[in-house]
N, C-alpha and C positions, 0 to 999 in steps of 0.2 A: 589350931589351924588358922585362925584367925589373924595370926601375927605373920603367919606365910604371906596371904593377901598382901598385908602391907608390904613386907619386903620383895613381894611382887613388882609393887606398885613403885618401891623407890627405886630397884632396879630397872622400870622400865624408863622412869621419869629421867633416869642418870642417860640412859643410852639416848631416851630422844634430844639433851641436851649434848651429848657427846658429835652426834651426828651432826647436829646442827649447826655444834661448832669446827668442823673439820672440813668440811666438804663445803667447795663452792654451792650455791642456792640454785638449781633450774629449775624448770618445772616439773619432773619427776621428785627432785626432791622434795618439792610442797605438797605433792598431792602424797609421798610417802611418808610424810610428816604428821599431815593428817591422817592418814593412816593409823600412825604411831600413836597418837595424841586418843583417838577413839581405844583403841587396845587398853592405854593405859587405865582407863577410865574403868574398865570392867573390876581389875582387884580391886582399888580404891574402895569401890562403894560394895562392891564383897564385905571388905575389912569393916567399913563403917556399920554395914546392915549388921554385921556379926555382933560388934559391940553396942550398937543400941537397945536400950533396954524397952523400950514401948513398942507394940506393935506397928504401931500406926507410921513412926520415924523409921525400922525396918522395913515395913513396906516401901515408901519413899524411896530410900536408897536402892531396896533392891530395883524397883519401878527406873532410877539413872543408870544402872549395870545395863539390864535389859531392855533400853532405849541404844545402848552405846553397841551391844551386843547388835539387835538389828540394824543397823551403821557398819557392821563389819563386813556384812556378805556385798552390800555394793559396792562397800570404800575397795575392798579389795579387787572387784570388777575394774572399777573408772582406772585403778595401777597398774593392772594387767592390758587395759586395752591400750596404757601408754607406752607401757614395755615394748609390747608386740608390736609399735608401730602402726597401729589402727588407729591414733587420735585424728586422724585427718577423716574420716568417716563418723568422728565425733560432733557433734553443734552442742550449744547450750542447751537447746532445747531437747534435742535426744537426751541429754545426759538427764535433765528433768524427768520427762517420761520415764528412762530406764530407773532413775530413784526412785520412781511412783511408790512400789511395792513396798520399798523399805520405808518411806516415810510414813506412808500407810502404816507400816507396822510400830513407829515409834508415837504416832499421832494414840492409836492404842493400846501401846504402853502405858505413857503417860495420863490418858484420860481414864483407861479400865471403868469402863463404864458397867456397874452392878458388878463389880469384880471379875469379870467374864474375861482376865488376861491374868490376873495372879489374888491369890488373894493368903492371909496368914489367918491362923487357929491354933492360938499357944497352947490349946488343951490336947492339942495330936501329939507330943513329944516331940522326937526327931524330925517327924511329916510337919511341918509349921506350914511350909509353904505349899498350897494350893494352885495348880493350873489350869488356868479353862480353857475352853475351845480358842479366843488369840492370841495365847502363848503357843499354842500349835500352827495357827498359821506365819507368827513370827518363825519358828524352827524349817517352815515347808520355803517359805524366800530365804532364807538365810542357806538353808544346801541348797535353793534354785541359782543361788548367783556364784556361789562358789562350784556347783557343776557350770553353770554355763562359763566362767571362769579356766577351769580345770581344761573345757573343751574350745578355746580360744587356744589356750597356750600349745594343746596338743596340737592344732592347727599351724602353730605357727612353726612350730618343730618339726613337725612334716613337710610344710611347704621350703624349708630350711630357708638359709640368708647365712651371713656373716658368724665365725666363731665366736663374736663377743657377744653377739645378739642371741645367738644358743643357749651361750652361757649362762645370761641374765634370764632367760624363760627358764632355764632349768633352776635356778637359785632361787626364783620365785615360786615354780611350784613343788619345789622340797618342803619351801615354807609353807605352803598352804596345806601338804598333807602332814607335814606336823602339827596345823592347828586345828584340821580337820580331824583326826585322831586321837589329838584330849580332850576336841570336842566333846566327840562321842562320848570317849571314857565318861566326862561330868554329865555327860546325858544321863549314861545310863546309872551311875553309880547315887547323883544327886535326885534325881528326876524320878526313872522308874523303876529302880532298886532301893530306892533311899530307906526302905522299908525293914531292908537286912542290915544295915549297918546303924552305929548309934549316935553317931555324928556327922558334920559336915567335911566333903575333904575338896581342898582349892585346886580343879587338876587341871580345868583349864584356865586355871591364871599360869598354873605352871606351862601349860603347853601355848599361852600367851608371848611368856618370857622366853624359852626354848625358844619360838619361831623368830622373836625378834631378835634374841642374842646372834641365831643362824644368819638374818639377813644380814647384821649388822657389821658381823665377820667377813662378811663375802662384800657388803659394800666398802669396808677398811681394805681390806686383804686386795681383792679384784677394780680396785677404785671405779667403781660401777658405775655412778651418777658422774663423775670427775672427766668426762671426754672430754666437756667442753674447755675444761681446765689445762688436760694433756694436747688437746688441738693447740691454743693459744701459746701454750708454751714452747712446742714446737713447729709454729708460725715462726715467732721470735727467732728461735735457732737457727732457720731455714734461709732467713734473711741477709744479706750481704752487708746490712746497715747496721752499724752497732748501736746499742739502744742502754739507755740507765735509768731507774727508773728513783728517785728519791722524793723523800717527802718534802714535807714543810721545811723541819731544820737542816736540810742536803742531807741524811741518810741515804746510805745507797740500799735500798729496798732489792732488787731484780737486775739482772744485766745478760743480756744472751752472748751466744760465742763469740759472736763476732767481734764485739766488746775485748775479750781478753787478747784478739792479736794486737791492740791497740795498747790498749792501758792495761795494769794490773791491777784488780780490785778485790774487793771480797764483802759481802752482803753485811750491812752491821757497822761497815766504817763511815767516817765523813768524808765526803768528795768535797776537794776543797782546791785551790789551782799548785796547792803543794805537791798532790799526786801527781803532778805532769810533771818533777822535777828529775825522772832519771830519762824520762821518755822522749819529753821535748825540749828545745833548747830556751836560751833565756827572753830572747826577744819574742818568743809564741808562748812560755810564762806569762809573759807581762801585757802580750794581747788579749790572753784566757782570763786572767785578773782582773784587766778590763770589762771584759763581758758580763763575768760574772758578776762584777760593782755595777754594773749596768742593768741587767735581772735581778738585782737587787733592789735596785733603785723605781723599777717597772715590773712588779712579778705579775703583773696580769697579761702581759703581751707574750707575743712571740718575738724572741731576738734571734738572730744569726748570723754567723762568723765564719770566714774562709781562713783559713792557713796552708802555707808550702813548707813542706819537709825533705827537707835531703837525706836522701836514703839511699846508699851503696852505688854513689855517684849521680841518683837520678831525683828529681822531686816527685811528693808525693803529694797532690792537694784533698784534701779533706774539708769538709763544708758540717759545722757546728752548729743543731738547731736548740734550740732552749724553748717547749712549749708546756706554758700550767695545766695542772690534772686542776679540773674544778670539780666542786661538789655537782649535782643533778640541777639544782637551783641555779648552777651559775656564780654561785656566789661567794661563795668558800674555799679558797687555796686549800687544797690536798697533796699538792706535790708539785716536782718537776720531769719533763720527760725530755730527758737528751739523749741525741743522734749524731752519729759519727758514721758523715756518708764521702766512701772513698769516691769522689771524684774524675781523678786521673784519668780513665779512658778517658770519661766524657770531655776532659780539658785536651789530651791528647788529637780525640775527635777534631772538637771544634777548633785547634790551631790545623790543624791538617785540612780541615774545610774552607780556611781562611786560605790556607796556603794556595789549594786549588783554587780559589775564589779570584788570590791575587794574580794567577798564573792564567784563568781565564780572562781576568780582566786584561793581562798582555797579551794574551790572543785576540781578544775583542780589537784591542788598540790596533792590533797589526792588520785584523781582517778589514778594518773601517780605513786604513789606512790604503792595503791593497786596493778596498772597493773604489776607495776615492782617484787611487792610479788608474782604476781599469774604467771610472766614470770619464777620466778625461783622457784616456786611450779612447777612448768612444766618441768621445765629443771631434776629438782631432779625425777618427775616421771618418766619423759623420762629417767633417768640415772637408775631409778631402774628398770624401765623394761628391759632394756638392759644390766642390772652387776648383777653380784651375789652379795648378800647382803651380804657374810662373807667375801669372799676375796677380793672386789670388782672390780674383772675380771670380763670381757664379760660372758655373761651369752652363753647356747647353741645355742639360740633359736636366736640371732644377730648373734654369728656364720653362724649356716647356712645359715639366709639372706647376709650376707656378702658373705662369701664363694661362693655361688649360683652366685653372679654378679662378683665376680671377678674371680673365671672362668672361664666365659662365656669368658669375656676381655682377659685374660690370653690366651686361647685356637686359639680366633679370630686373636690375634696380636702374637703367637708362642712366649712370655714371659714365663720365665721358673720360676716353683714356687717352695715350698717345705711344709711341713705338720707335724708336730710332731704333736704323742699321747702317753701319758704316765702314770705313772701310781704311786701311794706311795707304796712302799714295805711294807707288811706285818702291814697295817693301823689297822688291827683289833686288832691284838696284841697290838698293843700301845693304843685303845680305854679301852681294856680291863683289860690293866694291869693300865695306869693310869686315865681312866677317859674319857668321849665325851670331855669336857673342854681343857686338854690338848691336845685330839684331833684336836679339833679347831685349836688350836694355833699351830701346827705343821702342817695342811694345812696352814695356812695363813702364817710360816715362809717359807714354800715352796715357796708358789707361791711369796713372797718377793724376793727370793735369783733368781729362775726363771728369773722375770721381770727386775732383775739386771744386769745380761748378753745377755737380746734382745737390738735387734733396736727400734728405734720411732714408725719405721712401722712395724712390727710386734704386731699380737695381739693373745693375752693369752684368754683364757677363757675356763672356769669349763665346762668340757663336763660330768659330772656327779660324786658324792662321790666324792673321789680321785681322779678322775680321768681327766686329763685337755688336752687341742687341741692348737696347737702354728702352728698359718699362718704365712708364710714369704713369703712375695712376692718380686721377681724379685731373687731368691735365686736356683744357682741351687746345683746340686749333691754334690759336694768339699765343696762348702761354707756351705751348710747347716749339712755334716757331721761336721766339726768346731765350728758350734754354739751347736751343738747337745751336744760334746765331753765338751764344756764348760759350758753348763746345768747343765748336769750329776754331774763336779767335783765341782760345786758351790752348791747343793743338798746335798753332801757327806760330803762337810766343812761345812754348817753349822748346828750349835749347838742349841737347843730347850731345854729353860728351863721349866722344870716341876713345880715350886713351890714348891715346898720341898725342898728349903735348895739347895743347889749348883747342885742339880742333874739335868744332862740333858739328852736332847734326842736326837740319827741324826739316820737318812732316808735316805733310797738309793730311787730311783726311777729306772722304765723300762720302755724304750721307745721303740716306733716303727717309724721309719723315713720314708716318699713316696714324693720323687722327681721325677718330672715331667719337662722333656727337649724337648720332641717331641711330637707332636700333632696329632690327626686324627682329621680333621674336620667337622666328622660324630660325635663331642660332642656336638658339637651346635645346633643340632638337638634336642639332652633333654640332658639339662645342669645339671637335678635337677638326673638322673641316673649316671653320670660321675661321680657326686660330690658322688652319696652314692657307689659308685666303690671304688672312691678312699678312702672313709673313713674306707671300710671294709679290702682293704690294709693296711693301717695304725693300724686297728685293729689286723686283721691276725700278722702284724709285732712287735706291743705290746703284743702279747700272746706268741708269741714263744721267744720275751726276756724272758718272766718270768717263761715259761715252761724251758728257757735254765738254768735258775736257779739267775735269778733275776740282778737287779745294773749291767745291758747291754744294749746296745742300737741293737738294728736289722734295718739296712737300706736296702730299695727297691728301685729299679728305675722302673719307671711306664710307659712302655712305649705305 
C-alpha cells in the first residue's frame, strides 16, 4: 500500500506541472496551485512515514501529512471564495483571521506538545498510531471550512449568475464531495476501525488523486481559468486593425483576422518582406524592406510606414506600425508587434474636409468680398444722405446736426467761431437767359472756387437754391472777415462757360457774416434756439447785402 501513496504522489506532482504548463497564470490559478501543491504533500509523506523504519522519523513524517492535511479545509475555502466571486469582500487581513483555525491546528501538529496530537507505539501492531484530543480538533476545522465551504457555493447556486460561473461552483463542489467522502472512508477505516483490519489502506490519497484528476478534466476540457486568455483573444478578432505578433528572430507567433484579408500567413513561418510579394507591388516591396532594414537597425523604437494601394480601381492606404514587446524590466527584446491599420475612410474623410474647407474658404472670399461692396454701398449712402447730389457739399440737414454739437462745444469751452451765408446774384437771370443746365454748372463752379479758398476744417454746404452756409470754427472777427473778402474776390474771377462757343459767364455773390467771440452760458440751455438765432443773423445780414445792392459782404458780431 505503501507504493500506492507514492504513485499517488507522482501522479499528482505530473498534473500540478501539467496545469501549470498549459494554462495562462491568473489568480485563481495560483491560489489553485497551491492548493494543488498542499494535496500533493499528503501521499508523499504517507509513502515516506510507510517506509521509515524508526519510530521517531515516522512520526516526523506523518506530523508533515497532517500539517498539510489541516492546510486543506482552508486552502479550499480561500478557492471557493474566489470562484464565487466573493474576493472583493476578502482583505489580507480577513483572509488571516479566517486561517486562524487552521494554522492554529498546524502550529500543533507540528509542536504536539506531550504527544496530545499524535503519537506511535510499535508494540500495538497495526494501531501504531495513537490520537489525542488535537488530532480531533484538527478533524472539527477541517469539516468547519469545508461545510462553510460547501455552504458558500450552495449560496452562490441559488443566488444564480452566468452559465460558466454555475458551471465552475458545480465542478468545484463535485470535487470537494469526492474528497470529502475518502475522507471519511480513511477516517473511519485508518482511524476508528483500524482495529479490524491488518493493514494500512491509502484511500484518501486515492480520493486526493480522483478529486484532482476531476478538477483537472474540467479545467482542460471546460478551459475554466483560460477567460482571460479567450477574452484577449477575441479582443484581437474583434478588431478592424490587423496585428502580427513575432519574436525576436520575425517568427510569426499570433495574428488575428483581420490580418488574413491582408496577407497570408501561417503561425511558425518567417515574416520577412518576401511575403508581401504576391500581395503588394514592387515599389511598396521595396518600401517594406526599407522599414524593416530600419527596425533593424533600431529595434527599440517605434517605426511607421504609410503605403497606397490600388485596388479594383480605387487606393487603399494602410498605415504600418512596428512596436518592441519588451521584457517587465524593460530591457530585453521579446518580439515585434505589427499593425495594419486600414486607413482609407479616414484619408477619405480628411480630403473631403479639406475639400469643404477649400469651398468654405471661397465662400468666406466671396462673403468678405460682398461685405466689402455692401461697406461702401453704405458709405456712398451715408455720403448721399449727407451731400447734395449736384455740388457735392454738405447737404442742410448734416449742417444743422453739426452746427447744433459744435455749438454747444463752442459756447461750453468760449471757442470763438464764424458763420457765412450767401447768396448767387441775380441766379434767375442766368437760368433764364441761358438755361437750368447752365445753371447747374455755374452753382457748381461756385461752390468749386468757394471750396478753393477754405480750410480743411471748414465746411460748405448748400443751404438751399443758391444759396450756401460756410462753418468755420475756431475763427473769429478779423480772421473770418479775410476768408470772407477772399470768397467774394475768388467768385468774381472766375469765369463759367456756357457752351456756345467762347461765351462765358461770372457771378458775384452776397454774403452775410455772424462771428461770435463771447458767450452767455444761458445757450446751453437750448442749443437748438441759439443756433436758429444765429442763423437768422446771418440771414438778416445776407439780405441787407443784397437789398444794399448786391457783390457785398455785411459783417455782424454777435454778441
Amino acid at each position: 500500500m505503501m507504493w500506492l501513496d507514492f504513485s499517488m504522489f507522482l501522479v499528482l506532482l505530473g498534473l500540478f506541472f501539467y496545469v501549470f504548463a498549459v494554462g495562462s497564470i491568473t489568480v485563481l490559478h495560483k491560489i489553485y496551485l497551491v492548493l494543488h501543491l498542499i494535496l500533493i504533500v499528503w501521499p508523499l509523506t504517507q509513502f515516506i512515514a510507510q517506509t521509515m523504519p524508526g519510530s521517531s522519523y515516522r512520526l516526523f513524517y506523518l506530523s508533515a501529512s497532517y500539517a498539510s492535511l489541516s492546510l486543506i479545509g482552508v486552502g479550499w475555502f480561500i478557492f471557493v471564495v474566489f470562484l464565487t466571486g466573493q474576493a472583493n469582500v476578502i482583505r489580507a487581513r480577513r483572509i488571516m483571521m479566517l486561517a486562524l483555525p487552521a494554522l492554529i491546528s498546524v502550529v500543533c501538529v507540528l509542536w504536539n506538545p506531550n504527544e496530545l496530537f499524535l503519537s506511535i507505539n510499535e508494540h500495538l501492531g497495526v494501531k501504531q498510531q495513537q490520537s489525542g484530543p488535537l488530532f480531533w480538533y484538527m478533524i472539527v476545522q477541517l469539516f468547519t471550512y469545508i461545510l462553510v465551504s460547501l455552504i458558500v457555493m450552495g449560496y452562490s447556486i441559488r443566488r444564480g449568475g452566468s452559465v460558466r460561473q454555475q458551471m465552475l461552483v458545480k465542478t468545484a463542489m463535485n470535487g470537494i464531495f469526492v474528497l470529502v467522502l475518502f475522507g471519511l472512508g480513511d477516517f473511519l477505516v485508518n482511524i476508528i476501525f483500524i482495529h479490524y483490519f491488518s493493514s494500512y489502506f491509502s484511500i484518501f490519497s486515492v480520493g486526493i488523486t480522483l478529486s484532482a484528476v476531476y478538477l483537472v478534466h474540467a479545467i482542460t476540457r471546460h478551459r475554466v481559468f483560460d477567460i482571460i486568455q479567450i477574452v484577449q483573444r477575441d479582443v484581437m478578432n474583434t478588431i478592424s486593425t490587423g496585428i502580427i505578433v513575432l519574436d525576436e528572430s520575425g517568427t510569426v507567433l499570433e495574428f488575428n483576422k483581420a490580418m488574413k484579408s491582408i496577407l497570408k500567413l501561417r503561425i511558425g513561418e518567417k515574416f520577412t518582406p518576401y511575403a508581401l510579394t504576391v500581395h503588394f507591388p514592387n515599389h511598396i516591396k521595396k518600401e517594406f524592406d526599407e522599414f524593416l532594414e530600419e527596425q533593424g537597425k533600431r529595434p527599440m523604437e517605434r517605426q511607421e510606414l504609410e503605403v497606397a494601394l490600388l485596388s479594383d480601381g480605387h487606393y487603399r492606404f494602410i498605415i504600418v506600425q512596428s512596436a518592441p514587446i519588451l521584457s517587465q524590466k524593460k530591457k530585453e527584446l521579446l518580439g515585434r508587434l505589427l499593425t495594419f491599420h486600414d486607413v482609407t475612410e479616414l484619408r477619405m474623410l480628411v480630403e473631403e474636409t479639406n475639400s469643404q474647407n477649400e469651398l468654405l474658404q471661397e465662400r468666406n472670399n466671396e462673403l468678405l468680398i460682398m461685405q466689402d461692396e455692401l461697406f461702401q454701398a453704405n458709405k456712398m449712402l451715408e455720403h448721399m444722405a449727407i451731400t447734395d447730389g449736384l455740388t457735392g457739399c454738405y447737404n442742410r440737414r448734416y449742417l444743422l446736426q453739426q452746427l447744433e454739437h459744435e455749438v454747444a462745444v463752442n459756447v461750453q469751452h468760449g471757442i470763438p467761431f464764424s458763420i457765412f451765408l450767401f447768396d448767387i446774384d441775380l441766379f434767375k437771370s442766368i437760368n433764364d437767359k441761358h438755361g437750368h443746365l447752365v445753371g447747374d454748372e455755374v452753382i457748381c463752379a461756385t461752390v468749386d472756387a468757394v471750396r478753393s479758398t477754405l480750410r480743411a476744417a471748414d465746411i460748405l454746404a448748400r443751404y438751399g437754391g443758391e444759396e450756401f452756409t460756410v462753418y468755420l470754427p475756431h475763427t473769429n472777427r478779423e480772421q473770418a472777415d479775410i476768408i470772407a473778402d477772399r470768397v467774394k474776390e475768388s467768385v468774381e474771377q472766375n469765369e463759367v462757360k456756357t457752351g456756345h462757343g467762347s461765351q462765358t459767364v461770372n457771378v458775384t455773390i452776397s454774403m452775410g457774416v455772424v462771428s461770435v467771440e463771447q458767450f452767455d452760458q444761458r445757450a446751453l440751455d437750448n442749443p437748438k434756439a441759439f443756433l436758429k438765432e444765429l442763423l437768422a443773423q446771418a440771414d438778416a445780414a445776407l439780405y441787407e447785402a443784397k437789398y444794399s445792392g448786391r457783390n457785398r459782404i455785411v459783417k455782424r458780431k454777435l454778441a
